[in-house]
Backbone as CSV, one residue per row, in Angstrom:
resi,resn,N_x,N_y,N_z,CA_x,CA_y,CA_z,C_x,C_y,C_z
1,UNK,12.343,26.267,5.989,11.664,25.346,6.879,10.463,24.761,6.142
2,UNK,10.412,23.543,6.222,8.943,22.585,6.034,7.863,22.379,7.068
3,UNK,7.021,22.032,6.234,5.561,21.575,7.739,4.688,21.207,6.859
4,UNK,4.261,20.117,7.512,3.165,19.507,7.099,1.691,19.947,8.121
5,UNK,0.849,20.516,7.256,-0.105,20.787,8.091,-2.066,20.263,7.166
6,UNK,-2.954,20.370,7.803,-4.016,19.600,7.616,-4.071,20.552,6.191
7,UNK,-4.371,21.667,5.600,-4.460,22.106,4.180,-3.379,21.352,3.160
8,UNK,-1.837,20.724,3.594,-1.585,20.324,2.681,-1.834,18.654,2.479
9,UNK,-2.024,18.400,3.789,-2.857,16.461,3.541,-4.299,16.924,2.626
10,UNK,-5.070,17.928,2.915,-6.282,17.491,1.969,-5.755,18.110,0.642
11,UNK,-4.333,18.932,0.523,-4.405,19.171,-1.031,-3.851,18.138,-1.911
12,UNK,-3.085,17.200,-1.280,-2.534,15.771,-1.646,-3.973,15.043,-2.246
13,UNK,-5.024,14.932,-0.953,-5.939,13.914,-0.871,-6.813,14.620,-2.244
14,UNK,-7.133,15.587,-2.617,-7.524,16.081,-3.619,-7.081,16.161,-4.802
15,UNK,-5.487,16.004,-5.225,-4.955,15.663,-5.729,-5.004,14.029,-6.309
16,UNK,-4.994,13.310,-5.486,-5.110,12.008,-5.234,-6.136,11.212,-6.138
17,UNK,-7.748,11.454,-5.402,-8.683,11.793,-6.272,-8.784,11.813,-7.895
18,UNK,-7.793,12.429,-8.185,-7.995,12.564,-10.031,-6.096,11.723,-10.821
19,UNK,-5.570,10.914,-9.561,-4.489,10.333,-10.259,-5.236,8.657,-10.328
20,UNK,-4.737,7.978,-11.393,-5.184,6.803,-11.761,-4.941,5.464,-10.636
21,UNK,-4.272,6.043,-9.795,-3.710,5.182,-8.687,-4.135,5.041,-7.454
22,UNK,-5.081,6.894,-7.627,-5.920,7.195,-6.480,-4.352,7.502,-5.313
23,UNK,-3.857,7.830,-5.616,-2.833,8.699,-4.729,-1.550,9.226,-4.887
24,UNK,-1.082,9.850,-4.174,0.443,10.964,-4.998,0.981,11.119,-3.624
25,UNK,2.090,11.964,-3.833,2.921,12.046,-2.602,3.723,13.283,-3.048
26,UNK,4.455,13.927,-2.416,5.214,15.023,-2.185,6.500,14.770,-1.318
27,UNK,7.578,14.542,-2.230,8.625,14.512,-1.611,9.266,15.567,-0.894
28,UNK,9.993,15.122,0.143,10.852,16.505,1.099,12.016,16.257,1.114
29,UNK,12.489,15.034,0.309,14.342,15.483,-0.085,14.386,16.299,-1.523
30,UNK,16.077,16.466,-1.611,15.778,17.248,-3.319,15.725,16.118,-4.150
31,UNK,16.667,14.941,-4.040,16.675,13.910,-5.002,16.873,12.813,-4.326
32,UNK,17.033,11.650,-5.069,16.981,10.123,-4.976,18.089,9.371,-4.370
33,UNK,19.291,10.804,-4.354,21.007,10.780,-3.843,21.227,10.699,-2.128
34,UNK,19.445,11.681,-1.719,19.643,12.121,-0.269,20.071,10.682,0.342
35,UNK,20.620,11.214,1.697,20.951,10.297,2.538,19.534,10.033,3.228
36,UNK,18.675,10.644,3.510,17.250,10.259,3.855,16.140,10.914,3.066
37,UNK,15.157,9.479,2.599,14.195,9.940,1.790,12.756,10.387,2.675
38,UNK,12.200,11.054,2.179,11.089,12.083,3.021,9.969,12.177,1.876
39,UNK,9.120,11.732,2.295,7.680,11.987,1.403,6.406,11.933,2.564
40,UNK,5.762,12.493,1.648,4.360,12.960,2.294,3.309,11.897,1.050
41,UNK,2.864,10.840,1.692,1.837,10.415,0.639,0.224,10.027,0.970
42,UNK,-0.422,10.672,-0.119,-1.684,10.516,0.270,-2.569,9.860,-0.780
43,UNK,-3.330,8.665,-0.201,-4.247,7.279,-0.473,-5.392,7.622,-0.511
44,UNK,-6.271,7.595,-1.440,-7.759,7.278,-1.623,-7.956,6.088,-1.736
45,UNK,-9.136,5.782,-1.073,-10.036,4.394,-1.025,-9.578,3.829,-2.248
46,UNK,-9.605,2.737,-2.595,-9.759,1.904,-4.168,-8.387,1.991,-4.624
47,UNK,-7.635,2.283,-3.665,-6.039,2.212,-3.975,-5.233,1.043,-3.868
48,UNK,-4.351,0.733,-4.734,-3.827,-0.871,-4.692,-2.086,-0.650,-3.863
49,UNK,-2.037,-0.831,-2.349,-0.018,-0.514,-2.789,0.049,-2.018,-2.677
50,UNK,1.083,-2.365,-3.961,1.727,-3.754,-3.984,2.197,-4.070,-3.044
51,UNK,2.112,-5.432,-2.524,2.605,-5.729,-1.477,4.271,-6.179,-2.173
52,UNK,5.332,-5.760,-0.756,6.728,-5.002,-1.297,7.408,-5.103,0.060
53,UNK,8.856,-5.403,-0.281,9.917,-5.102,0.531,11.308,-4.232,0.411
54,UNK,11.412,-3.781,1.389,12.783,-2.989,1.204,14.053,-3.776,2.019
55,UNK,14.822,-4.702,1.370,15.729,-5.445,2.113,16.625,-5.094,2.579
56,UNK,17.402,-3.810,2.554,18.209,-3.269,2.746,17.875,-1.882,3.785
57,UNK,16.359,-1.624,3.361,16.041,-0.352,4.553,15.198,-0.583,5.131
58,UNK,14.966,0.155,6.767,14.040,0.394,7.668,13.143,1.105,7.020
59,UNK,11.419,1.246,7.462,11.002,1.744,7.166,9.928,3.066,8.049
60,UNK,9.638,4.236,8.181,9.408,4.940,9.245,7.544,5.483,8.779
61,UNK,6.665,5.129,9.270,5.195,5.581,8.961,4.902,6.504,9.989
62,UNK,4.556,7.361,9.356,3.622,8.335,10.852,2.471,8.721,9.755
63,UNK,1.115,8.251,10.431,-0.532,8.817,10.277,-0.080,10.439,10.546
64,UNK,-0.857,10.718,9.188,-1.412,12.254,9.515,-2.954,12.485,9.366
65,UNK,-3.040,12.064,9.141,-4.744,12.517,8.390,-5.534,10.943,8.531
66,UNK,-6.275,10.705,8.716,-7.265,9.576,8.058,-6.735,8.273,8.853
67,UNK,-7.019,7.088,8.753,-6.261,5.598,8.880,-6.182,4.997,7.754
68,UNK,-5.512,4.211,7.937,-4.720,2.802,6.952,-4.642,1.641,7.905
69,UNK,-4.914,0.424,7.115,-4.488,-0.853,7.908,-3.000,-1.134,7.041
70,UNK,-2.452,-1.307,7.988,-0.952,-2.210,7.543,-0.703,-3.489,7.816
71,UNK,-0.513,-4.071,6.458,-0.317,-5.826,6.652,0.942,-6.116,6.190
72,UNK,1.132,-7.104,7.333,2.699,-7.521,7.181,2.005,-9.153,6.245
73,UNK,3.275,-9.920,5.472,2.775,-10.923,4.750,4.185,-11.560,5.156
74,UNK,3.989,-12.757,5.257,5.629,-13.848,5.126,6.045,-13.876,3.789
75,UNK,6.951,-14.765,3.062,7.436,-14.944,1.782,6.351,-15.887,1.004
76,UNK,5.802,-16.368,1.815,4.621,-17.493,0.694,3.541,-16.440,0.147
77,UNK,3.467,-14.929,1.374,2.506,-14.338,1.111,1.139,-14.887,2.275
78,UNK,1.472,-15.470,3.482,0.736,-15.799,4.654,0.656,-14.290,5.473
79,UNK,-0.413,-13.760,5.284,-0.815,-12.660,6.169,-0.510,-13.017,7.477
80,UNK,0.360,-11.763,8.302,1.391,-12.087,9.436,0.821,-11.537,10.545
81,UNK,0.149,-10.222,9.746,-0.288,-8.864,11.028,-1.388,-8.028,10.250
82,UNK,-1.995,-7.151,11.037,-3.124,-6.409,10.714,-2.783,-5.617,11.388
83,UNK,-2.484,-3.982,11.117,-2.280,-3.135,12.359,-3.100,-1.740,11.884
84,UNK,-4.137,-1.456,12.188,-4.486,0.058,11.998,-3.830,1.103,12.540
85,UNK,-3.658,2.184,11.287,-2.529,3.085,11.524,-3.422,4.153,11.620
86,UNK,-3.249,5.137,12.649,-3.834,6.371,13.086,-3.248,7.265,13.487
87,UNK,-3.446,8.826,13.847,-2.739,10.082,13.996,-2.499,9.601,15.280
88,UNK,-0.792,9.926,15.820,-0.239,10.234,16.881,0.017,8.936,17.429
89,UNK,0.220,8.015,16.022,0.861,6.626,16.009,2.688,6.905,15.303
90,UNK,3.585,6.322,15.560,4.662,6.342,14.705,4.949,4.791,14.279
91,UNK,5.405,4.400,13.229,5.787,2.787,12.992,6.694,2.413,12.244
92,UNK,7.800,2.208,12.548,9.069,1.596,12.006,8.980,-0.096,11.649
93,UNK,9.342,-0.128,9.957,8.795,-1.520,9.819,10.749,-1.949,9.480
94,UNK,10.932,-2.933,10.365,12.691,-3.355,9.454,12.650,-3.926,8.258
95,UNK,14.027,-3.688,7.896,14.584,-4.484,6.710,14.150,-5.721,6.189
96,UNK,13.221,-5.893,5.254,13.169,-7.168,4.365,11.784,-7.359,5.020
97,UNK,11.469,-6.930,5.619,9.253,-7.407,5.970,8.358,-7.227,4.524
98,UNK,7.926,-7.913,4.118,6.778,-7.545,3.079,5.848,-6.676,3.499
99,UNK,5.041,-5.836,3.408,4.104,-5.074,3.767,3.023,-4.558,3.005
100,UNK,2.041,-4.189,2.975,1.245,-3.656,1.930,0.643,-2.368,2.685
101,UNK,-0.601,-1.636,2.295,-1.583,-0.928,3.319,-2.753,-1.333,2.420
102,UNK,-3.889,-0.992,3.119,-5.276,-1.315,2.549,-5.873,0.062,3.205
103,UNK,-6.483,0.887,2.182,-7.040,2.087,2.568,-8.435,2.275,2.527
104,UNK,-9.089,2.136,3.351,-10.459,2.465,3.328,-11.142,3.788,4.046
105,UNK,-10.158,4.812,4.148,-10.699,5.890,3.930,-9.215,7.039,3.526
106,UNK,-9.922,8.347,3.246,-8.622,9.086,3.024,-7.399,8.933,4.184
107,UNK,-6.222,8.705,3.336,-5.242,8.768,4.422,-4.045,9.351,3.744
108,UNK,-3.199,9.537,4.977,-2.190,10.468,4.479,-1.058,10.486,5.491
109,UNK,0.003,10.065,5.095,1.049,9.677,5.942,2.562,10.135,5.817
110,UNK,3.249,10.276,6.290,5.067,10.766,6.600,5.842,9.315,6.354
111,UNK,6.459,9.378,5.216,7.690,8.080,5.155,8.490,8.504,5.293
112,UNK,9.624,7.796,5.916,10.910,8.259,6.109,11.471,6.590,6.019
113,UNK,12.479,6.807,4.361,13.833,5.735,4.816,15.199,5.711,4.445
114,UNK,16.282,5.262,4.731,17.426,5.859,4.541,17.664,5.986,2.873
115,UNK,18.311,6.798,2.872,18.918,6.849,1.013,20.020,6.223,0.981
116,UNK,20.650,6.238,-0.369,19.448,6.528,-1.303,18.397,5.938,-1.810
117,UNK,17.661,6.189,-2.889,16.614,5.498,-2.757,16.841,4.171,-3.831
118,UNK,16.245,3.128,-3.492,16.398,1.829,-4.152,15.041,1.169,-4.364
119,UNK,14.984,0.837,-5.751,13.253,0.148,-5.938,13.178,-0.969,-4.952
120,UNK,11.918,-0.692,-4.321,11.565,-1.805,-3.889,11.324,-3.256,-4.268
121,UNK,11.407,-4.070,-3.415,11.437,-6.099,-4.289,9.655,-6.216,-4.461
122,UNK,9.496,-6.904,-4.810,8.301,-7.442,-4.962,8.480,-9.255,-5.011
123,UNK,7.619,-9.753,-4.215,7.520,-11.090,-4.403,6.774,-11.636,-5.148
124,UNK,6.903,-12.628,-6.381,6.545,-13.351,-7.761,4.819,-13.071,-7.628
125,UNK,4.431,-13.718,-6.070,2.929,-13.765,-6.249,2.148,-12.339,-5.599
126,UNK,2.988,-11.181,-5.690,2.522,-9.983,-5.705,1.999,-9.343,-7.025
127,UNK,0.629,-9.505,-7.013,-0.063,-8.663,-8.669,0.242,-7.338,-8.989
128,UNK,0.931,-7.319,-10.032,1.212,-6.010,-10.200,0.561,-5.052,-10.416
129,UNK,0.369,-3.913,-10.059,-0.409,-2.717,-10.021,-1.307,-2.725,-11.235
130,UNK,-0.578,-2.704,-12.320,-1.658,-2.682,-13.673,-2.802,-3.740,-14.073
131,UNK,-2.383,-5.210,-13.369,-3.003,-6.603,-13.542,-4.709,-6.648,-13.285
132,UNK,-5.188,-7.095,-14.174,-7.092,-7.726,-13.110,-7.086,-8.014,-11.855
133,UNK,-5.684,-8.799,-11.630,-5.567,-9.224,-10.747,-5.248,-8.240,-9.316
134,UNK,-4.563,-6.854,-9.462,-4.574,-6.165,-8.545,-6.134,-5.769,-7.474
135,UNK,-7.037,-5.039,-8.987,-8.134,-4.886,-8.296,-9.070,-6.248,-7.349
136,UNK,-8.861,-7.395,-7.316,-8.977,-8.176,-6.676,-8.211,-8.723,-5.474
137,UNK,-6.999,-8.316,-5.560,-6.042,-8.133,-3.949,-6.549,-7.523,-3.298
138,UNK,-6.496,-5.981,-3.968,-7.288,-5.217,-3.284,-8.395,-4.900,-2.860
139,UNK,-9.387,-5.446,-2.972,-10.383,-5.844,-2.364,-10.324,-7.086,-1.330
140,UNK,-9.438,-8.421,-1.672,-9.316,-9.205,-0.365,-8.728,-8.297,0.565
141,UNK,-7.669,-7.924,0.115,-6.713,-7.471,1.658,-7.839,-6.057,2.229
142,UNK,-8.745,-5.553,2.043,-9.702,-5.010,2.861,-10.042,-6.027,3.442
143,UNK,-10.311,-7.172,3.604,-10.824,-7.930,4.398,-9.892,-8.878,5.220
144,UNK,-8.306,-9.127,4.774,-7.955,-9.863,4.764,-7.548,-10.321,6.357
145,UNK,-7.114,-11.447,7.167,-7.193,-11.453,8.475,-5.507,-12.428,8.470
146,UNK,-5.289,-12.197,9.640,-4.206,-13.135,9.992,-3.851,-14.737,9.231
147,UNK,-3.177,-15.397,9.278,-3.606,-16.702,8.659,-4.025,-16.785,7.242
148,UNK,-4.443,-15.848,6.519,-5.057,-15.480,5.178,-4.029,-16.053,4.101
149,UNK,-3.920,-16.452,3.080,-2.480,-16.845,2.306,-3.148,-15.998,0.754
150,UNK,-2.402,-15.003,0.398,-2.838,-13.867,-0.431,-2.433,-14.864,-2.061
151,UNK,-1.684,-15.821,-1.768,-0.917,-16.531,-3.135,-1.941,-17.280,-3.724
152,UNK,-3.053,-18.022,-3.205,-4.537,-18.290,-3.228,-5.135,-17.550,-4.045
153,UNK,-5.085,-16.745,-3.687,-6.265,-15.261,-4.674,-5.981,-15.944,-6.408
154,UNK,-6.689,-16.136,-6.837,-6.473,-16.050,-8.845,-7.773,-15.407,-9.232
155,UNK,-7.555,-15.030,-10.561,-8.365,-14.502,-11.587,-9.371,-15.462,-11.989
156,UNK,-10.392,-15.931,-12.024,-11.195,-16.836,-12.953,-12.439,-16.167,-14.105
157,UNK,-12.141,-16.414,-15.281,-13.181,-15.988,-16.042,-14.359,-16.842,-15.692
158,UNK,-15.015,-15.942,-15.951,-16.751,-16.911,-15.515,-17.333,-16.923,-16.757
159,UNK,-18.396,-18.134,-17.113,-18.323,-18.097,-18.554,-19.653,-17.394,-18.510
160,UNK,-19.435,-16.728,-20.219,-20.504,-15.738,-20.637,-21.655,-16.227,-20.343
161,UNK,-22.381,-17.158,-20.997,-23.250,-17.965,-20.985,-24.034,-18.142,-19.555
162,UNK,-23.141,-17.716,-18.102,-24.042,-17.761,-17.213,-24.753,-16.750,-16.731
163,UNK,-25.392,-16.782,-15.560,-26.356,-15.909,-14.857,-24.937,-14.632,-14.428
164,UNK,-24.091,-15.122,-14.120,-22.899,-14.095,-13.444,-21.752,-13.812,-14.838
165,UNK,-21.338,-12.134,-14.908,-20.622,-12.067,-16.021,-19.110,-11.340,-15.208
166,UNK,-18.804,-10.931,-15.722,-16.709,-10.791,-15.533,-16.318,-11.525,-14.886
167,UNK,-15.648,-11.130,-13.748,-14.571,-12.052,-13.338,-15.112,-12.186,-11.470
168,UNK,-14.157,-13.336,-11.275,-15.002,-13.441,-9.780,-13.528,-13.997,-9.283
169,UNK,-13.421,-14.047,-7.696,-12.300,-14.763,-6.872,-12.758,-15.625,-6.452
170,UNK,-11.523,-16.676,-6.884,-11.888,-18.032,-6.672,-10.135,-18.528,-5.757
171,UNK,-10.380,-19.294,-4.851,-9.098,-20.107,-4.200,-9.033,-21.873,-4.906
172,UNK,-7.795,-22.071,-5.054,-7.189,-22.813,-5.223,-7.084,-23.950,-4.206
């Protein structure tokens, strides 16, 4: 038998803490073959999840620990929804929705989606995790509101020479 209980969300969230991504997860199938995939994953603040679709699977969230906002995006990348996710919430997202989360405090959540498991899509103007450009999504989509169009966001170098140095967000 399994269980998820509050010592193993903060040993994730502690865990979490010292991965470069600022979060990890703990799977509860044996492999990638199961007919349903099961993970336990837990988010520290300053965490980027790409915004991503699963076209082929449902997707199942249950809050354990902490909140998350969940944003749904259209295909241009037009912010659709804003939904804060909290304990003794459940949320099934369908097939082919873009989605992201934006974490601004520890959180820690139950996925469940059918197997096996298949990489998720990413859409062209989704920054990829490693990019300059991530840490700057991630910081809009903490703020980001309905109506918002995330494809807007770019990188601009600011030149040395001024009063302001690295990089700043600028819209198009």
């Amino acid at each position: 038998m399994k269980m998820i209980d509050h010592d193993i969300c903060q040993q994730l969230l502690t865990q979490a803490l010292s991965s470069p991504r600022l979060r990890t997860h703990q799977l509860w199938h044996s492999d990638h073959q199961d007919r349903v995939q099961r993970l336990v994953v837990a988010a520290q603040p300053g965490t980027y999840f790409r915004p991503h679709l699963h076209s082929g699977q449902w997707e199942l969230l249950q809050p354990l620990f902490g909140e998350g906002d969940l944003l749904t995006l259209d295909e241009q990348g037009m912010i659709m929804t804003r939904q804060t996710l909290t304990v003794g919430q459940v949320l099934e997202l369908p097939p082919g929705l873009i989605h992201t989360l934006s974490v601004h405090q520890p959180f820690c959540f139950f996925e469940v989606k059918p197997g096996p498991f298949v990489e998720a899509q990413v859409p062209a103007w989704s920054p990829q995790e490693t990019s300059p450009q991530a840490t700057l999504a991630r910081d809009w989509l903490q703020q980001a509101t309905p109506g918002m169009d995330m494809t807007h966001l770019t990188l601009a170098q600011v030149n040395p020479e001024s009063s302001n140095s690295g990089c700043k967000t600028t819209w198009r």
